[in-house]
Backbone bond lengths (Angstrom), bond angles and torsions (degrees), N, CA, C in turn:
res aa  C-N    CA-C-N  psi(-1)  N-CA   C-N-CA  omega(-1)  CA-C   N-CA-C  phi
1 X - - - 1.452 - - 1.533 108.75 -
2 X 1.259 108.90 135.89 1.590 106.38 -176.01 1.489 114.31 -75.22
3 X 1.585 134.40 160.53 1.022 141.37 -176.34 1.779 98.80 -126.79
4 X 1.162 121.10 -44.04 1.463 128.96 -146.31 1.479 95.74 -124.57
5 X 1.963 126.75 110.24 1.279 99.75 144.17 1.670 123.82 -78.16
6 X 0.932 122.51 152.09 2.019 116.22 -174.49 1.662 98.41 -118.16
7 X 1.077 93.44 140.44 1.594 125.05 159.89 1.157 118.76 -71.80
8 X 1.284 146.93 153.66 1.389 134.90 139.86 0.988 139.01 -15.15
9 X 1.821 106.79 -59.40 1.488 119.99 -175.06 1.551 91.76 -91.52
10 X 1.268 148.53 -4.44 1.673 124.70 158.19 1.307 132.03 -58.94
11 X 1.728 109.73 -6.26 1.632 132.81 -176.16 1.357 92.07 -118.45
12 X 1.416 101.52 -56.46 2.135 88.66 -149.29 1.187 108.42 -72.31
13 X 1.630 130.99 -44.01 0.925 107.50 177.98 2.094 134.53 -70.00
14 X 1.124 114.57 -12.81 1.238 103.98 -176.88 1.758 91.78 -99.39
15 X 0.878 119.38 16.70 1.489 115.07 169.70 1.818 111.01 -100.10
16 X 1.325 118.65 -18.33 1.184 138.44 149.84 1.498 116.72 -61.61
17 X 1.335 117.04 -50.24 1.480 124.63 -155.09 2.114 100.45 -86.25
18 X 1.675 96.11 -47.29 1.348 95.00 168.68 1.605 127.22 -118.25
19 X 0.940 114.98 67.84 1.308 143.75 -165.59 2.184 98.90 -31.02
20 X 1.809 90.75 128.08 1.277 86.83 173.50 1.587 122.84 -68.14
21 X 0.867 126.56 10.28 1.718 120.87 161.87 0.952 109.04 -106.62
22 X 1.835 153.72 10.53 0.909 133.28 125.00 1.277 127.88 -62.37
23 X 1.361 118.12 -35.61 1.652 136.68 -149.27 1.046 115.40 -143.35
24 X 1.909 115.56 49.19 1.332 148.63 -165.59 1.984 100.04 -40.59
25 X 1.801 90.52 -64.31 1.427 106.59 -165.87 1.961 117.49 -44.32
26 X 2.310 96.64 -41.24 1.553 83.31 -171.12 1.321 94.41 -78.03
27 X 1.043 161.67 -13.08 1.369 126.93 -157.79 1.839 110.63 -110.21
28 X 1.636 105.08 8.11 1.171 100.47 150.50 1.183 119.63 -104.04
29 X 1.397 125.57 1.43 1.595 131.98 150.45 1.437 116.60 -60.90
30 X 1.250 118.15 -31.53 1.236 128.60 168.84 1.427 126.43 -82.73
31 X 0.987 117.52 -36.23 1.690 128.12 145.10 1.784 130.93 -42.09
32 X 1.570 97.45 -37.06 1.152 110.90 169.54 1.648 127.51 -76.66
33 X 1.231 83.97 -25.82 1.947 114.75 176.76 1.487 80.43 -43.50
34 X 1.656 87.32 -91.82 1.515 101.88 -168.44 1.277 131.69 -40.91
35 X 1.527 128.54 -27.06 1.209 145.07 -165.22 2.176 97.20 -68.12
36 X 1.428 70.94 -53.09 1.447 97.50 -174.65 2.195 109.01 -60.63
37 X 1.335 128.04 -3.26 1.228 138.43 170.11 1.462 102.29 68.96
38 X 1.605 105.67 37.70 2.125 98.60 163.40 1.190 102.84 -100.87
39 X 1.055 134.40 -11.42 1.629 123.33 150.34 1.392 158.95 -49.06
40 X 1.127 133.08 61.03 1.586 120.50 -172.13 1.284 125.91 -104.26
41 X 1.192 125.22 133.50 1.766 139.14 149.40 1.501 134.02 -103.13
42 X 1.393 85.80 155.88 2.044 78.05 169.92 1.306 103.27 -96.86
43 X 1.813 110.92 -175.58 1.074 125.99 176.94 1.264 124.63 -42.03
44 X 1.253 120.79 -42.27 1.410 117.03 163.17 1.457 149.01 -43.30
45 X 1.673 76.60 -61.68 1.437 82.15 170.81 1.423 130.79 -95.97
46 X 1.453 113.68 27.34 1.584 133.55 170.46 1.164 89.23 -107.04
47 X 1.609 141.49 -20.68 1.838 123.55 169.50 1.152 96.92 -53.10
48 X 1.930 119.52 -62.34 1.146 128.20 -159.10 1.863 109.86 -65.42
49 X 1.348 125.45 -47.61 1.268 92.23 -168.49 1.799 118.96 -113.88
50 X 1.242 87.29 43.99 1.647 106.34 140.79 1.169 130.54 -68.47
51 X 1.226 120.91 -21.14 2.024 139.29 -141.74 1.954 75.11 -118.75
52 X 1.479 132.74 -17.20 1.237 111.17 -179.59 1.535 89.69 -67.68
53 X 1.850 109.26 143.12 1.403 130.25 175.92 1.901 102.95 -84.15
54 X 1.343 108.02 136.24 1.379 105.35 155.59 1.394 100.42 111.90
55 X 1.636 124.88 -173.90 1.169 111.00 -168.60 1.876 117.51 -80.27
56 X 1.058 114.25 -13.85 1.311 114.49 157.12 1.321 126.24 -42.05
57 X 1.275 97.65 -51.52 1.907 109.93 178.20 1.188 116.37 -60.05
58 X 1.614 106.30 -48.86 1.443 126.50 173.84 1.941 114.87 -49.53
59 X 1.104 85.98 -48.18 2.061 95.80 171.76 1.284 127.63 -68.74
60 X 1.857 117.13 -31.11 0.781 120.17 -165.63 2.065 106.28 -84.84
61 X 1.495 96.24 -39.79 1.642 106.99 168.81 1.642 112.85 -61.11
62 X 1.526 120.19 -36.63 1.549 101.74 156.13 0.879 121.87 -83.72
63 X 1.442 146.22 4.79 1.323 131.90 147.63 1.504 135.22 -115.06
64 X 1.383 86.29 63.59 1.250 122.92 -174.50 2.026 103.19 -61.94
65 X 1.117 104.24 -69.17 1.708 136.74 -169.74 1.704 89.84 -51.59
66 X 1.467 132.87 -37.51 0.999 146.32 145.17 1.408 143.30 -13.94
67 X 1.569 97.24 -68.98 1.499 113.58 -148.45 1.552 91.44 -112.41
68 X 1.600 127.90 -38.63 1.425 139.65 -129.86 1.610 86.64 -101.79
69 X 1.548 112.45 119.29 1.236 109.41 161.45 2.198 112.89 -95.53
70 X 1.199 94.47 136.04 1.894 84.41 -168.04 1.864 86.50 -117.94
71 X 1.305 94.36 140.39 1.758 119.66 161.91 2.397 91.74 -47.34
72 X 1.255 87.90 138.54 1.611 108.84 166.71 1.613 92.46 52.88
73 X 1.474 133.99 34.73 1.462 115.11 -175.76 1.656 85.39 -159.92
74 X 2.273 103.34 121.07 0.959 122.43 139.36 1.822 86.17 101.96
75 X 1.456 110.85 -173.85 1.788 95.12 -173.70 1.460 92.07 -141.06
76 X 1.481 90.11 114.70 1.371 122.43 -179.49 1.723 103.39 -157.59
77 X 1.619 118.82 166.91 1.401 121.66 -179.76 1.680 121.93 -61.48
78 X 0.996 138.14 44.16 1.679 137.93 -144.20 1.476 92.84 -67.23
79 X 1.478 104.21 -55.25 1.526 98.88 -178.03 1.412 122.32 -59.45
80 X 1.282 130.39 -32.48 1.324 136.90 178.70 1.434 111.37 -80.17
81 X 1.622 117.64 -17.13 1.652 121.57 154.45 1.346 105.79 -68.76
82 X 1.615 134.91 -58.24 1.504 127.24 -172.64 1.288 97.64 -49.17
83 X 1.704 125.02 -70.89 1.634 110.15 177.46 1.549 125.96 -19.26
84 X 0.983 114.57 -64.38 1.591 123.78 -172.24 1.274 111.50 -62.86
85 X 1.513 117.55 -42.17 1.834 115.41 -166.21 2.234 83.30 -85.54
86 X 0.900 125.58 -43.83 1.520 107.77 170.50 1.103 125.57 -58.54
87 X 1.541 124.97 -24.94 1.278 100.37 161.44 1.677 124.05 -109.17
88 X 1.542 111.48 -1.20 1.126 97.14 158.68 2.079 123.29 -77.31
89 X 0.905 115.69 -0.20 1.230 128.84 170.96 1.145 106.47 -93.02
90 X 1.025 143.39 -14.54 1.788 121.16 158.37 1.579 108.83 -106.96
91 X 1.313 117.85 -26.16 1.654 124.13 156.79 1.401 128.28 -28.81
92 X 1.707 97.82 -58.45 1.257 103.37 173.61 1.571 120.00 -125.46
93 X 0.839 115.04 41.95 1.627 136.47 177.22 1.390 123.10 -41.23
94 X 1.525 98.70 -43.76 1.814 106.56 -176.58 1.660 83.08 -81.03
95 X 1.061 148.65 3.79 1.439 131.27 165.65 1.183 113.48 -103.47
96 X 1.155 133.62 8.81 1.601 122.63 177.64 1.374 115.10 -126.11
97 X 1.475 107.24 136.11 1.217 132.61 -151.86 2.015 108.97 -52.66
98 X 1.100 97.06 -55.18 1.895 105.45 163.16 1.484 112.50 -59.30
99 X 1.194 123.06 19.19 1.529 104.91 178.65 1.586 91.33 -144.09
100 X 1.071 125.70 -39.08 1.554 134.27 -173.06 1.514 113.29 -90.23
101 X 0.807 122.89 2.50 1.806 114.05 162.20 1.939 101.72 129.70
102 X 1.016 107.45 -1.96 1.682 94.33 -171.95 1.213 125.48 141.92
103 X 1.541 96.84 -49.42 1.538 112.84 -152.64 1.529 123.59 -68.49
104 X 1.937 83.75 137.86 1.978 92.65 -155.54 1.960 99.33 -72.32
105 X 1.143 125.00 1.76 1.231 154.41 -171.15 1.852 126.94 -59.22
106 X 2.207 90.96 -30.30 1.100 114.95 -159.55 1.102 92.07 -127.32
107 X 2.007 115.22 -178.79 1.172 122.11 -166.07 1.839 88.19 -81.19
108 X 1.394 104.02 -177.30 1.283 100.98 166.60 1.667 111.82 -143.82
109 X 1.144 130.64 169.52 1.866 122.51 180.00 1.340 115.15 -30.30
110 X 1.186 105.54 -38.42 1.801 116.63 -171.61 1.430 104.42 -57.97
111 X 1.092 108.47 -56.71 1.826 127.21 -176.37 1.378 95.56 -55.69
112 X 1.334 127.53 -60.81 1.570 127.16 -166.03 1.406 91.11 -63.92
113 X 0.787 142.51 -36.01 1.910 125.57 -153.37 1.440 108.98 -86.63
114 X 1.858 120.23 -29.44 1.035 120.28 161.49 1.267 110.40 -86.24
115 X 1.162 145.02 -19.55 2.017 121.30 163.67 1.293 99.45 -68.52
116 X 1.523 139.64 -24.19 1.557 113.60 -173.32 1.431 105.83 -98.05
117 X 0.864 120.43 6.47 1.378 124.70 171.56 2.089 102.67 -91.13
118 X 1.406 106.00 -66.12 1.626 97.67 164.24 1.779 121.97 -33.94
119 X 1.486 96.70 -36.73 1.095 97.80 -176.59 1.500 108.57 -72.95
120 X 1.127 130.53 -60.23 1.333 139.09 -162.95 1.344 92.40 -64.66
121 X 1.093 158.90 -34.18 1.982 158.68 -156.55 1.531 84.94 -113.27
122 X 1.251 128.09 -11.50 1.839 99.47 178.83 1.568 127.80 77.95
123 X 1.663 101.54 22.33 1.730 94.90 -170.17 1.772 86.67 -152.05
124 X 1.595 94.92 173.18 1.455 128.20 -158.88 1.833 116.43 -60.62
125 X 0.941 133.09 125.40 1.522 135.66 159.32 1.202 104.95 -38.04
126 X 1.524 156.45 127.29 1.386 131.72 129.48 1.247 96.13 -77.52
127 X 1.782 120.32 162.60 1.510 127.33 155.36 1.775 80.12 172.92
128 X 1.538 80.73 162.26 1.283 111.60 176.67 1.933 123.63 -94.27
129 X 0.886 97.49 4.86 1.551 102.48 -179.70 1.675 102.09 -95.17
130 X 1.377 94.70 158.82 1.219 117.03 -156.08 1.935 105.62 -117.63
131 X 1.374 126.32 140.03 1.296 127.74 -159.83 2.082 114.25 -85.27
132 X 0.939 99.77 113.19 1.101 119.31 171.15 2.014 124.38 -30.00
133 X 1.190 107.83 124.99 1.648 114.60 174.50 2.139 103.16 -37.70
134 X 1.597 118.76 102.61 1.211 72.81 -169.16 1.867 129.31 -93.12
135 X 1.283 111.56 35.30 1.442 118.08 141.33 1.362 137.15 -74.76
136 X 1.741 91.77 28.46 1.684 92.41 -168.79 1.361 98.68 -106.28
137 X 1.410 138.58 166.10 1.280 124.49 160.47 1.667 134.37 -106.42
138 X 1.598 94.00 36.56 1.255 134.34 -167.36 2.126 92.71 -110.86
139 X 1.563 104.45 150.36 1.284 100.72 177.51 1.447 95.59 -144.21
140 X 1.624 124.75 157.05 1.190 110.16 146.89 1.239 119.43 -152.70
141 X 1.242 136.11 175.18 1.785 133.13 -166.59 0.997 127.71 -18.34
142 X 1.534 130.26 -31.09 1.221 141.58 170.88 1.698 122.52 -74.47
143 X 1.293 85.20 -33.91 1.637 91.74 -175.81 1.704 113.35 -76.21
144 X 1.218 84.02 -49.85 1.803 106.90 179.73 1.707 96.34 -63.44
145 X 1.114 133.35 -10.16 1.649 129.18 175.72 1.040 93.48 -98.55
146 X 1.848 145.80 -35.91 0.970 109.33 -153.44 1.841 101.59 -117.03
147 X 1.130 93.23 15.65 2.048 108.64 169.04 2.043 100.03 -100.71
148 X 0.845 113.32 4.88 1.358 147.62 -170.27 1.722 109.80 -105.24
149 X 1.028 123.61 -56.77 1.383 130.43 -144.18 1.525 124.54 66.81
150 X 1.480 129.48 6.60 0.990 133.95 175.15 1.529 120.54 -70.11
151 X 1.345 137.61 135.03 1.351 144.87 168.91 1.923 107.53 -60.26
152 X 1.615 87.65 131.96 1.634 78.25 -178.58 1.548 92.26 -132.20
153 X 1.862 105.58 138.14 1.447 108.34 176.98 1.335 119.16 -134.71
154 X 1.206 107.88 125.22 1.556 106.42 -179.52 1.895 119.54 -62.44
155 X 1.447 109.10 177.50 1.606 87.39 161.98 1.168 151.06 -51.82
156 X 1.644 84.00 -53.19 1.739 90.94 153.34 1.314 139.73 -30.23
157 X 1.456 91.17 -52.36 1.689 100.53 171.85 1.306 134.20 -62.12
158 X 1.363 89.57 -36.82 2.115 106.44 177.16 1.391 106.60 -82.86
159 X 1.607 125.63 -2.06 1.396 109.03 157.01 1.297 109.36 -93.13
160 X 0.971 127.72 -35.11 1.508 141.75 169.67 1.484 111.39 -34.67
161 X 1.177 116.34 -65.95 1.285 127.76 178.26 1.666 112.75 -59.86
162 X 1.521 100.11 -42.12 1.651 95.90 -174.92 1.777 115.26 -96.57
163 X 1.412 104.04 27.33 1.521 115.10 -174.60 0.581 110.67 89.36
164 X 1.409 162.81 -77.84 1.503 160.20 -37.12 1.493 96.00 -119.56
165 X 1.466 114.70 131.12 1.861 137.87 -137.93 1.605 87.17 -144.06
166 X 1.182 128.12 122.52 1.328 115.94 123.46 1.449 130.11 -148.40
């Protein structure tokens, strides 16, 4: 049963920052996460973190059948995900990067498809981005979770939560 939807940057970047050959043990704690089915994404963001390099990347593309929640595939809420990513996509529209001019600044579709998916399964964002001034007219994962009601956790947090000792 999943616990964690993940972002891209809730893996790639601290897999960059603490490199699995220093820090052998977490990232087979983190392997085990996943092994274990507390992981989920959508299509998207299983394009994206395939492209993580190394054996992470390598785990995450075989556990694909796993991790990947797909529209009309397997029994989970799909329809009550299309609800949510349709209306958070016209909800928050002037914040996303495909509708507002470009900018690498803002959330983008990818980001929306995993909060409405957290949303629709009832559990936490991981990602690594950090929440926006909010007089800005810039948004990002955090913000959009918490105009949302969605739980948002950094790495820190998702070791925190899942023990993780060393």
């Amino acid at each position: 049963m999943p616990k964690y939807c993940v972002d891209t940057s809730g893996l790639s970047h601290p897999y960059e920052e603490i490199p699995e050959d220093i820090h052998p043990s977490l990232w087979t704690r983190v392997r085990d996460t996943i092994a274990n089915g507390h992981v989920a994404v959508t299509q998207e963001i299983f394009q994206e973190i395939v492209h993580i390099p190394g054996r992470l990347g390598d785990y995450l593309k075989q556990s694909q059948a796993l991790i990947l929640y797909e529209l009309q595939k397997g029994n989970w809420d799909w329809q009550g995900y299309v609800r949510h990513i349709t209306k958070m996509q016209l909800g928050h529209r002037v914040y996303i990067r495909e509708f507002c001019g470009g900018s690498p600044k803002t959330v983008c579709l990818n980001d929306i498809s995993i909060i409405a998916l957290a949303k629709t399964l009832d559990l936490p964002v991981l990602s690594m981005e950090k929440p926006v001034d909010k007089n800005s007219k810039k948004r990002h994962i955090p913000d959009i979770c918490a105009a949302e009601n969605v739980p948002h956790l950094s790495f820190n947090d998702f070791c925190r939560k899942e023990g993780f000792k060393f």
